[in-house]
VEXROTOR-789662 format. One line per 5 residues: their letters; for each residue x, y, z of C-alpha. Coordinates in Angstrom, 3 decimals, m for minus. Layout:
<atoms>
A = X Y Z  ... $
</atoms>
This chain:
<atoms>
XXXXX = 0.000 0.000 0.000  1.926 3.439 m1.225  m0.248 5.654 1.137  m4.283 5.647 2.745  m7.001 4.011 0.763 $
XXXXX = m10.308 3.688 1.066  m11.911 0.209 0.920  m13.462 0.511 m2.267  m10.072 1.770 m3.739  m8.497 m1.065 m2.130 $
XXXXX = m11.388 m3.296 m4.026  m10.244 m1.890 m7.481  m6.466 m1.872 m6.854  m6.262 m5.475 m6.044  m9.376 m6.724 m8.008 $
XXXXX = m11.386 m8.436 m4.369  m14.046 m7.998 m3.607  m15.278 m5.137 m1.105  m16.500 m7.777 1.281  m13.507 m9.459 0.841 $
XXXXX = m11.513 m6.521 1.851  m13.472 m5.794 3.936  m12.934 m8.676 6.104  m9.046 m8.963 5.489  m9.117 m4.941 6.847 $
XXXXX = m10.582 m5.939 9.738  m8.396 m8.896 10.765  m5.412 m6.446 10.360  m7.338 m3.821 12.126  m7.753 m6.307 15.032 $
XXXXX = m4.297 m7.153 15.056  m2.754 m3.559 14.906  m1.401 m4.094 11.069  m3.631 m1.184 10.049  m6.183 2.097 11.352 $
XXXXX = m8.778 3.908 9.854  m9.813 7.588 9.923  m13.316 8.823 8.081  m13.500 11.130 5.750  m15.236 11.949 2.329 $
XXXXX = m14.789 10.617 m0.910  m16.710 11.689 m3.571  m19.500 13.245 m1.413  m20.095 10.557 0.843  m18.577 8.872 3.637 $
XXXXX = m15.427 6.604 4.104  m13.217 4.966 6.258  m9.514 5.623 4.796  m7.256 2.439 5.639  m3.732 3.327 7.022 $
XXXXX = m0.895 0.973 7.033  0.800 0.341 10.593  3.801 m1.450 9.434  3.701 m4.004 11.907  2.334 m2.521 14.403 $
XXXXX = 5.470 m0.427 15.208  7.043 2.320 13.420  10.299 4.788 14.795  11.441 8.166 13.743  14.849 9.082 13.460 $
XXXXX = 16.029 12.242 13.321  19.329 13.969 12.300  20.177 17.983 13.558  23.060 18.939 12.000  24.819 22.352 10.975 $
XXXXX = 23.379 22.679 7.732  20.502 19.883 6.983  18.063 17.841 8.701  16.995 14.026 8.075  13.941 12.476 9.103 $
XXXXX = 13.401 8.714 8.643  10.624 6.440 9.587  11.575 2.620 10.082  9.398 m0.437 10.476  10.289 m3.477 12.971 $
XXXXX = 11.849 m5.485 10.841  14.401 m2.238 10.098  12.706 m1.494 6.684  13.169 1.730 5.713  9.174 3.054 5.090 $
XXXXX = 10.221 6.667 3.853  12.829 9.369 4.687  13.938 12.984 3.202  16.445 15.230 4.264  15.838 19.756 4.196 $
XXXXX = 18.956 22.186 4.646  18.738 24.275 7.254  20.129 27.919 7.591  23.564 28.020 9.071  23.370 29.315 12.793 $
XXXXX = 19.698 27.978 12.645  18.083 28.294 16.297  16.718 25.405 17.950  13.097 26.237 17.579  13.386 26.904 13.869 $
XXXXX = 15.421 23.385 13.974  12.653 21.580 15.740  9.790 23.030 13.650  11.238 21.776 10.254  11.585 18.418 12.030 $
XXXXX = 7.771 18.703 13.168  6.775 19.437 9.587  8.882 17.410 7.747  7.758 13.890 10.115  3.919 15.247 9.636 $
XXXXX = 4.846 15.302 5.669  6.590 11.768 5.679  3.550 10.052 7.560  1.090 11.560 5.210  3.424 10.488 2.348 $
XXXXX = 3.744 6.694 3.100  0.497 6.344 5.127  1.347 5.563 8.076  m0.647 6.509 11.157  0.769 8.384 13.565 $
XXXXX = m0.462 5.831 16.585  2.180 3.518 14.856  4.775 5.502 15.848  6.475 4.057 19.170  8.742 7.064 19.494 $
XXXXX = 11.431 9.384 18.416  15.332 8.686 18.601  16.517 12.651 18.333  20.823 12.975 17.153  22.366 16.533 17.475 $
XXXXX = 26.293 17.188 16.568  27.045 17.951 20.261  27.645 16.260 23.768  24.295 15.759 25.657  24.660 16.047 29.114 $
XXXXX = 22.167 12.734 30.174  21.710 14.321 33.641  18.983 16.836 32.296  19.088 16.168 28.881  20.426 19.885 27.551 $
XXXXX = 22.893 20.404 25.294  26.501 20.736 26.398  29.132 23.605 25.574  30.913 22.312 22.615  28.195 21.615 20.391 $
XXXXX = 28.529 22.256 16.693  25.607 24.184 17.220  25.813 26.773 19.519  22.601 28.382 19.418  21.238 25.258 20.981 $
XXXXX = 23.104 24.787 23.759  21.506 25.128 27.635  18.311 24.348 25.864  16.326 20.964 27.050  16.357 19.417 23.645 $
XXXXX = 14.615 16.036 25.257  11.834 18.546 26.781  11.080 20.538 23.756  11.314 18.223 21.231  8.195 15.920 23.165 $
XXXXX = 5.971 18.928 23.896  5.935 19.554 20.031  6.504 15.908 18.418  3.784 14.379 20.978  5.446 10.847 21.096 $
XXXXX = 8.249 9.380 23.208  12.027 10.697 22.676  15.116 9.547 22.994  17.907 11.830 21.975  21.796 11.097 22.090 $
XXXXX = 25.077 12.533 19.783  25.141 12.087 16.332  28.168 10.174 17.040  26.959 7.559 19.238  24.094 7.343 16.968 $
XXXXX = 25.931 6.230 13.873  27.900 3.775 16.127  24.506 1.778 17.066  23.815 2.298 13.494  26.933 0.051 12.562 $
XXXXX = 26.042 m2.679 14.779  22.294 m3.159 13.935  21.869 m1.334 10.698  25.364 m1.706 9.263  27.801 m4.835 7.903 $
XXXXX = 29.155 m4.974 11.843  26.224 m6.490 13.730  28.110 m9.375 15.258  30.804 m6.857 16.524  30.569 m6.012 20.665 $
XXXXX = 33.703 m3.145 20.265  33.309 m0.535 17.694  34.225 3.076 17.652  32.396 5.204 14.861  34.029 8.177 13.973 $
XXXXX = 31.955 10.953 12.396  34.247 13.688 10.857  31.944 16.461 9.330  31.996 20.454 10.670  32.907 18.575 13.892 $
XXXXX = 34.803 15.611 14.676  33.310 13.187 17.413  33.041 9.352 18.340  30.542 7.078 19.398  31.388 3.779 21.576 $
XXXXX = 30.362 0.010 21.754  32.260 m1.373 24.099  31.161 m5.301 25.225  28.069 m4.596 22.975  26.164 m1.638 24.288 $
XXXXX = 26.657 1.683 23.933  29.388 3.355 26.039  28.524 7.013 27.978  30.665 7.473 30.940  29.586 9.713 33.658 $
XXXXX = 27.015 12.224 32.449  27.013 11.051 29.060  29.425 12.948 27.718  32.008 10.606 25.781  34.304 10.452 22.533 $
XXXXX = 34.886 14.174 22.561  38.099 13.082 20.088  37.815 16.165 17.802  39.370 17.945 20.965  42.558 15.977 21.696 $
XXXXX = 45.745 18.281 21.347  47.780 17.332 18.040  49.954 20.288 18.334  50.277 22.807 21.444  51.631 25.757 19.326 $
XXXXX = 48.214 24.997 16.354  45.348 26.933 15.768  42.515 28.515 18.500  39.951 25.495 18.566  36.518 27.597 19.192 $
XXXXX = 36.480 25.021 22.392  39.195 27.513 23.571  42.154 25.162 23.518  44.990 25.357 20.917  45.753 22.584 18.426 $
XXXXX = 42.733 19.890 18.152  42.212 17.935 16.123  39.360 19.523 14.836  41.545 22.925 13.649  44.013 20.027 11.367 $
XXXXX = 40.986 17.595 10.151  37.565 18.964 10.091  35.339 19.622 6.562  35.305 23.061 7.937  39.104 23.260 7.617 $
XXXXX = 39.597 21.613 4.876  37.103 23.747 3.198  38.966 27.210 4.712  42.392 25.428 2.879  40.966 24.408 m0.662 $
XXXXX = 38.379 27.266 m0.995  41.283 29.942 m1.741  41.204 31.271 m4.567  37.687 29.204 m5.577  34.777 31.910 m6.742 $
XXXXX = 33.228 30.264 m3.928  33.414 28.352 m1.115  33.396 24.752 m1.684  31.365 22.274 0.177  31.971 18.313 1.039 $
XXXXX = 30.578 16.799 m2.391  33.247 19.233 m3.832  36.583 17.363 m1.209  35.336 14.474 m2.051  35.285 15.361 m6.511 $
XXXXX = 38.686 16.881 m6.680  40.192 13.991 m4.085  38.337 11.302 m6.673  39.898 13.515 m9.849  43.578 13.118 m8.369 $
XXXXX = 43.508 17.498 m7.253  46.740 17.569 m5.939  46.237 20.138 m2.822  42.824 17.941 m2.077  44.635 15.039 m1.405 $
XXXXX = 47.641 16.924 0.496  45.168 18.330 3.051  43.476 14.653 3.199  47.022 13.219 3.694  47.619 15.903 6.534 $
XXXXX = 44.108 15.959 7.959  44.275 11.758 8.073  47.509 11.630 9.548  45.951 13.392 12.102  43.137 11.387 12.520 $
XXXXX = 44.954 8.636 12.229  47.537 9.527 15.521  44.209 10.561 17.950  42.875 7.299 17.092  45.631 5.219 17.800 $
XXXXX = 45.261 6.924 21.570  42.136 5.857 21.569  42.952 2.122 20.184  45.485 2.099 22.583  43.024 2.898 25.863 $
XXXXX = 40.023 0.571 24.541  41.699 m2.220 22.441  38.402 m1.651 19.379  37.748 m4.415 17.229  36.328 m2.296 14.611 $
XXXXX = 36.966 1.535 13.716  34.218 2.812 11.421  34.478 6.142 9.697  31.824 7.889 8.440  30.246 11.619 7.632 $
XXXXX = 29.977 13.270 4.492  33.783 12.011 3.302  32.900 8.598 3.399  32.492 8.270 m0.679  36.427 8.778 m0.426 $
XXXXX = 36.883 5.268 0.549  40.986 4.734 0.477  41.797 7.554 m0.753  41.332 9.175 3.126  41.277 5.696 4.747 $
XXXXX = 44.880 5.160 3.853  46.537 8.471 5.751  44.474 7.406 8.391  45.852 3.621 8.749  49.057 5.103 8.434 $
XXXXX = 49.058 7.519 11.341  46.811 4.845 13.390  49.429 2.019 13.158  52.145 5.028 13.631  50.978 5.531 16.944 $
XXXXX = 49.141 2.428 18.289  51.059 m0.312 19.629  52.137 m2.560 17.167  49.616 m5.750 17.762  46.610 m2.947 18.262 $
XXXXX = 47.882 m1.480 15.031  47.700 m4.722 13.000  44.672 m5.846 14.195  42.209 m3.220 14.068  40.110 m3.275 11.375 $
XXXXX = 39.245 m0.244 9.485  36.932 0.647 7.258  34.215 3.589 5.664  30.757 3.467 7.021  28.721 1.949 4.087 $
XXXXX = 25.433 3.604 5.431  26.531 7.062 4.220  25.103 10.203 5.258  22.016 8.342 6.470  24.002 6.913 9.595 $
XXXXX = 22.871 9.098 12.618  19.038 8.906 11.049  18.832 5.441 10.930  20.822 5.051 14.048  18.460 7.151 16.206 $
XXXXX = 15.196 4.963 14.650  17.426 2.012 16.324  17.589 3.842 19.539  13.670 4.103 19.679  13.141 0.280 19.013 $
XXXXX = 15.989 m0.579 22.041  14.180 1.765 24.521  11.160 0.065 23.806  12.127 m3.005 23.838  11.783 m4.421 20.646 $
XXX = 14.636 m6.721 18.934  15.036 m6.780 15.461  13.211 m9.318 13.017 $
</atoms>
């Protein structure tokens, strides 16, 4: 079913009868496969059969600088329907939240799907969420949204149960239940985008430390003497390997500034500064993870955000810095690799969360 039908619609698309449909509605009716709303069609009065995919349904839901992705999900981790909207840079939360309210109204209308499906919201914003009181912490990519109850605000407008986390450990659990690593228990996803961050599975569930505020890796010191981070120390990681650097470094010169799709099409066309500032910037990486290796002993290292498409061509600076700095048998026998779920990740990852919060296992 692409979207509500009446019964008698439902009679001509599939060529049963309207008793027969009739009955069949009401078995999946009984068992929570489907609702119905009235309305009017064609001047008299219907019942308009909705879809329930299974009886369960999550939202995800990506914030990030620029854009915002809304999926919806079904048990058995189909993907029902999903779009992502840009957003204005420096965006306040409430404008944020709004095109999140209109774009999830949109997608259920869209695919049919009634909103008494939905089980809940999984919420991921590029920032550290302080789990105490569920605000945003100091350090966020967004600024304007920081202080501000994002769990509270987001369930007075979306009506349904939320669960909201960091982007980055969001497109961890995405690796392990959406992704090609489902069977691993230690994984560390690292999202490199405007901000640099990781997410944690350590011994199979999601790792947050004290108050929920872990994998901060974009601020680890590379050098002393580098550049003002804006988190007020000198040198992170985030000054040397961040799309927001690289895009300061290859836009000179450029009629205008260039954006990730454009890294990633001079890297693939052999530019030869592109692929100097990848070779610095993954060097980089490459040394804060093999700190990081080196403390938690990861299985897996996944690498993801809007550079993934560059496969190799990033992956290798970063192997080389990682085994650089690791110790040897760490080195050697971590694997790693480019997310495969793309910029879709965090999304996809946050319709997990909703489905592990409520206690549902994949089918």
């Amino acid at each position: 079913m692409g979207g509500p039908s009446t019964q008698a619609e439902l009679a001509r698309q599939t060529g049963l009868s309207t008793a027969t449909v009739s009955n069949i509605v009401k078995i999946m009716l009984d068992s929570g496969l489907a609702s119905t709303e009235p309305i009017t069609s064609s001047g008299r009065r219907a019942l308009n059969v909705r879809l329930n995919s299974n009886g369960a349904v999550a939202v995800g839901i990506d914030f990030g600088r620029r854009h915002l992705r809304v999926v919806l999900a079904s048990l058995s981790y189909h993907v029902i329907a999903e779009e992502s909207v840009a957003l204005p840079l420096g965006h306040q939360a409430e404008e944020g939240i709004q095109a999140a309210v209109d774009l999830l109204a949109k997608l259920l209308d869209e695919s049919g799907v009634a909103r008494t499906a939905v089980v809940g919201a999984g919420v991921g914003i590029p920032g550290p969420i302080d789990r105490r009181s569920g605000t945003v912490a100091q350090g966020a990519i967004l600024p304007e949204w920081v202080g501000i109850n994002i769990l509270q605000h987001l369930e007075e407008r979306l009506k349904i149960p939320v669960f909201v986390d960091n982007d980055a450990n969001l497109g961890a659990w995405s690796e392990v239940t959406w992704g090609q690593h489902t069977g691993v228990s230690n994984l560390l996803f690292l999202k490199i985008g405007s901000g640099i961050g990781a997410g944690l599975i350590l011994n199979g569930a999601p790792y947050y430390g004290n108050v929920g505020i872990t994998g901060e890796i974009g601020h680890a010191t590379i050098h002393e003497q580098g550049l003002v981070c804006r988190c007020g120390n000198r040198g992170c990681l985030e000054t040397i390997a961040s799309t927001t650097t690289m895009i300061e470094l290859l836009s000179r010169g450029e009629d205008r500034p260039l954006t990730p799709a454009d890294i990633v099409r001079k890297a693939l066309a052999r530019d030869s500064a592109t692929l100097r500032v990848l070779d610095d910037a993954g060097l980089a990486v490459g040394r804060a993870l093999g700190n990081v290796a080196n403390l938690i002993n990861p299985e897996v290292i996944v690498v993801g955000g809007p550079l993934a498409g560059l496969g190799d061509l990033f992956l290798d600076p970063i192997r080389r810095g990682l085994v650089r700095h690791a110790v040897p048998v760490i080195g050697e026998t971590t694997k790693l690799s480019m997310s495969s779920l793309g910029d879709r990740a965090e999304a996809l990852g946050a319709a997990a969360l909703v489905f592990q919060h409520a206690g549902i296992r994949k089918t």
